[in-house]
C-alpha positions as CSV (number, residue, x, y, z in Angstrom):
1,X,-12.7,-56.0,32.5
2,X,-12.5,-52.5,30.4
3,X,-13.4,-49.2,31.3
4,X,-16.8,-49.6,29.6
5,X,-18.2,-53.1,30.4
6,X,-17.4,-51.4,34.5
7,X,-19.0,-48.3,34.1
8,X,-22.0,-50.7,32.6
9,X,-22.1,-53.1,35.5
10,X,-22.3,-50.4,37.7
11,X,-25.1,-48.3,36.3
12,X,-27.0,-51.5,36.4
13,X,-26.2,-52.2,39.8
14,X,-27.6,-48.8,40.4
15,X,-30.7,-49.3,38.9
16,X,-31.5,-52.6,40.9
17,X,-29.5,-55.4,39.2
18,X,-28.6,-57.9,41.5
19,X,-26.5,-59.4,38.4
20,X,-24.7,-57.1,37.9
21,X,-23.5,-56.2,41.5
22,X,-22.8,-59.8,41.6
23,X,-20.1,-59.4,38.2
24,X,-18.7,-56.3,40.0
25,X,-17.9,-59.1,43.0
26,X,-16.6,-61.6,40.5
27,X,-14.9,-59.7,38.9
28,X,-12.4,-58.1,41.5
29,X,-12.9,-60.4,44.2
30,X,-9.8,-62.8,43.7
31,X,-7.7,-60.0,43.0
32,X,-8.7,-58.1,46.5
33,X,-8.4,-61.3,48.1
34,X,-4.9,-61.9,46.8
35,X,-4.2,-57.9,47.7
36,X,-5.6,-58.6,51.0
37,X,-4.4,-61.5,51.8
38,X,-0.7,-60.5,51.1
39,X,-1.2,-56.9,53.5
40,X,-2.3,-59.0,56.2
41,X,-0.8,-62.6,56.5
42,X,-4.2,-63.7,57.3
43,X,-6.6,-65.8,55.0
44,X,-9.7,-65.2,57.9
45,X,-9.1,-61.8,58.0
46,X,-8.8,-61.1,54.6
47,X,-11.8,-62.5,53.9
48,X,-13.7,-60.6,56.4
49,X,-11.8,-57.4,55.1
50,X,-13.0,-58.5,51.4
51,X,-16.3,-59.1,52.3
52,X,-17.2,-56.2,54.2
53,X,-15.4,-53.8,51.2
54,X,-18.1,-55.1,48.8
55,X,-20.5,-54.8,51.5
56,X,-19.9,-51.5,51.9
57,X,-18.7,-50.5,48.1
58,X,-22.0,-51.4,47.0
59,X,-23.9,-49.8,49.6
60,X,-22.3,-46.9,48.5
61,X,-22.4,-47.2,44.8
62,X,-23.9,-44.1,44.5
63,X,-21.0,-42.2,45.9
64,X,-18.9,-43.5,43.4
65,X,-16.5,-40.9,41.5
66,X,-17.1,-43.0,38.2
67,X,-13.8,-40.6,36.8
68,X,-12.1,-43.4,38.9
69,X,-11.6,-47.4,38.6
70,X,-14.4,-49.1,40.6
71,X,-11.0,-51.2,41.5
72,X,-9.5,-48.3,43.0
73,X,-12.3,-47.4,45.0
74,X,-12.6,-50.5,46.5
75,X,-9.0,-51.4,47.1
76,X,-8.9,-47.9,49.1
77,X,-12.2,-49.4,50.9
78,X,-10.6,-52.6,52.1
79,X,-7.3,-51.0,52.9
80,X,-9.3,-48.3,55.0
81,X,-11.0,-51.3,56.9
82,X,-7.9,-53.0,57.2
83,X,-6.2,-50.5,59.2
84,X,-9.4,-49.9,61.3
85,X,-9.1,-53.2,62.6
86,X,-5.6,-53.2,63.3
87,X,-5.5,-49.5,65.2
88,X,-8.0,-51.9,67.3
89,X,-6.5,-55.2,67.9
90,X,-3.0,-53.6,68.0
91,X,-0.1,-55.1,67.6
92,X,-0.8,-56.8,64.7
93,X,2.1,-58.0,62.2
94,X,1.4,-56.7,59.3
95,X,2.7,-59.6,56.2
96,X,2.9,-59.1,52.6
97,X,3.6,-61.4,50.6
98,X,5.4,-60.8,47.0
99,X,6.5,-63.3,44.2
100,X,9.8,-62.3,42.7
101,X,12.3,-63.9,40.0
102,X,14.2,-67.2,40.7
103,X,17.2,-64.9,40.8
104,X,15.4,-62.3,43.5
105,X,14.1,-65.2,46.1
106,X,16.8,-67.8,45.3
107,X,18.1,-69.9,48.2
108,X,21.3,-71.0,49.3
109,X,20.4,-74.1,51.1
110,X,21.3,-77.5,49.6
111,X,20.5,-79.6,52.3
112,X,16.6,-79.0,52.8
113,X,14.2,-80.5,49.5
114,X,12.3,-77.9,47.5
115,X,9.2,-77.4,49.3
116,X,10.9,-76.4,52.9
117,X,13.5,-74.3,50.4
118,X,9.9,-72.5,49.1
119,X,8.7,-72.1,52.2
120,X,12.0,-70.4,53.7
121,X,12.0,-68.5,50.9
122,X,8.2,-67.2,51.4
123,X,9.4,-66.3,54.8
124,X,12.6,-64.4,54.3
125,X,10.5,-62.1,52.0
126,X,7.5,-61.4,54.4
127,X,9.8,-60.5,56.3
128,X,11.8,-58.6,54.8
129,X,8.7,-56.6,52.6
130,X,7.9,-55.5,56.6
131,X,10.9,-54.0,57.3
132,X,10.1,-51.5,54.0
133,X,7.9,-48.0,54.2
134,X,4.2,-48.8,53.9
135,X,3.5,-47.3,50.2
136,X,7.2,-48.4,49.1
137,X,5.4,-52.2,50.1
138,X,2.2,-51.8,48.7
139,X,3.5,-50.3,45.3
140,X,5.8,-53.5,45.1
141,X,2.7,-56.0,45.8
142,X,0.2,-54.1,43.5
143,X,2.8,-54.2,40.4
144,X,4.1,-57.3,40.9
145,X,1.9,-59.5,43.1
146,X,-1.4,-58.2,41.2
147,X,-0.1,-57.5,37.7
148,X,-1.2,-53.2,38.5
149,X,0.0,-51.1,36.0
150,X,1.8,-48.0,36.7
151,X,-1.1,-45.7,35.7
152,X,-3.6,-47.6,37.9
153,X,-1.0,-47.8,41.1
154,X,-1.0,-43.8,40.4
155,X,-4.7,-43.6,40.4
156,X,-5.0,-45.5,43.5
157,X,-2.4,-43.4,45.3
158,X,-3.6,-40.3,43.9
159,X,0.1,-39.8,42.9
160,X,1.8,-38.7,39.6
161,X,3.1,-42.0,37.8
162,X,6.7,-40.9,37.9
163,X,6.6,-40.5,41.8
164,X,4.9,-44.7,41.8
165,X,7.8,-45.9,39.4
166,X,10.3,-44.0,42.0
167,X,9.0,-46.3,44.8
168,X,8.9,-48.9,43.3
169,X,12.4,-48.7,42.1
170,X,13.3,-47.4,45.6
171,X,11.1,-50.6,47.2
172,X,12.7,-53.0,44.8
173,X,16.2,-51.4,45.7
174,X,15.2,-51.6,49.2
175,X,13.9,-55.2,49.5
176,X,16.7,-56.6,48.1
177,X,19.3,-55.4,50.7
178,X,16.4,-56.1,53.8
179,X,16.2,-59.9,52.1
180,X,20.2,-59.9,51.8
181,X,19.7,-58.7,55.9
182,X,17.3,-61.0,56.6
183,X,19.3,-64.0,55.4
184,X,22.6,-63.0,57.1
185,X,20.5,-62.7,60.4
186,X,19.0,-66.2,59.9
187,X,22.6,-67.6,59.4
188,X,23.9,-65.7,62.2
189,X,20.6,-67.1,64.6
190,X,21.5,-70.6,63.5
191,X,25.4,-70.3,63.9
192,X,24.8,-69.2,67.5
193,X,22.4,-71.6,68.0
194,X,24.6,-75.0,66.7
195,X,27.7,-73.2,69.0
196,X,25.4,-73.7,71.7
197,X,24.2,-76.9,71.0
198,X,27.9,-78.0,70.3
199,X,28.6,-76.5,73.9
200,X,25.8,-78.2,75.4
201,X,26.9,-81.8,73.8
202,X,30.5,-81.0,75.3
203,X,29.3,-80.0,78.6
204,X,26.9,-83.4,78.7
205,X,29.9,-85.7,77.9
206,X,32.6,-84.3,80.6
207,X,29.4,-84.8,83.2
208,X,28.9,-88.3,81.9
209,X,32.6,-89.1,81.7
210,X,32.7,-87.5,85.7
């Protein structure tokens, strides 16, 4: 949706238009679900966090800074609630979820079929996006999980666009040796854990031969 057709929507919605607030909703709601979704891991919570963003974005609609992105404003919103409700129900893990190249996420596993391979690799990079600072994360998901552009990730932030394209090479940088981390610990976990299996077998067949 362009700048124009927004600003449209929401003078409408501010003159009564239940239309219209319902094509503001349509129109960012996957895209805050898939933001949402990928902060917190959680498909119920996500959609109680996009929910009550609209909820309270349109409520609100007359506080809106219209020099902004109405996407902005209510990304901000629903990352606002988010971290309400996990300062309450703390320790929550927070997940994100990225999609990367072939080359970025590919595994090293022969012996599994492709959809456990997927899976692992879905894993390895929740994971390792948790082990990276919060706006390096969230710059990596908005420009490559939501398609942002650098310009809107810098309006969200309030942040020049040379300081976003920093963290996200610095994220990118980053992820890359946590996944390379992440993987070695996972090999390391199940080396130790076939020794002690091995171990176990041995210590089984001297008590059987005894």
């Amino acid at each position: 949706m362009d700048r124009q057709s927004e600003q449209d929507l929401i003078h409408a919605a501010l003159a009564g238009d239940r239309s219209a607030a319902a094509g503001l909703i349509q129109a960012h709601q996957a895209s805050l679900y898939a933001f949402m979704l990928r902060r917190c891991g959680r498909p119920e919570m996500a959609e109680d966090v996009v929910q009550e963003a609209f909820v309270r974005a349109l409520t609100n609609l007359h506080r809106f800074d219209t020099r902004f992105r109405f996407s902005t404003w209510l990304f901000t919103i629903a990352k606002r609630l988010h971290c309400n409700i996990v300062q309450k129900h703390a320790p929550a893990f927070d997940s994100d979820l990225v999609a990367f190249s072939a080359d970025d996420a590919s595994a090293t596993q022969f012996d599994v079929d492709l959809g456990e391979e997927r899976s692992q690799t879905r894993s390895d990079l929740d994971e390792a996006l948790a082990r990276l600072p919060e706006v390096q994360r969230e710059v990596v998901v908005l420009f490559h999980q939501c398609d942002w552009p650098i310009a809107r990730i810098a309006e969200h932030f309030l942040m020049p666009s040379g300081t976003v394209k920093s963290h996200l090479h610095r994220g990118r940088r980053k992820l890359r040796v946590a996944l390379e981390a992440v993987r070695a610990d996972r090999a390391a976990l199940r080396s130790a854990q076939s020794h002690t299996h091995s171990e176990h077998r041995v210590d089984r067949g001297v008590a059987d031969e005894a």
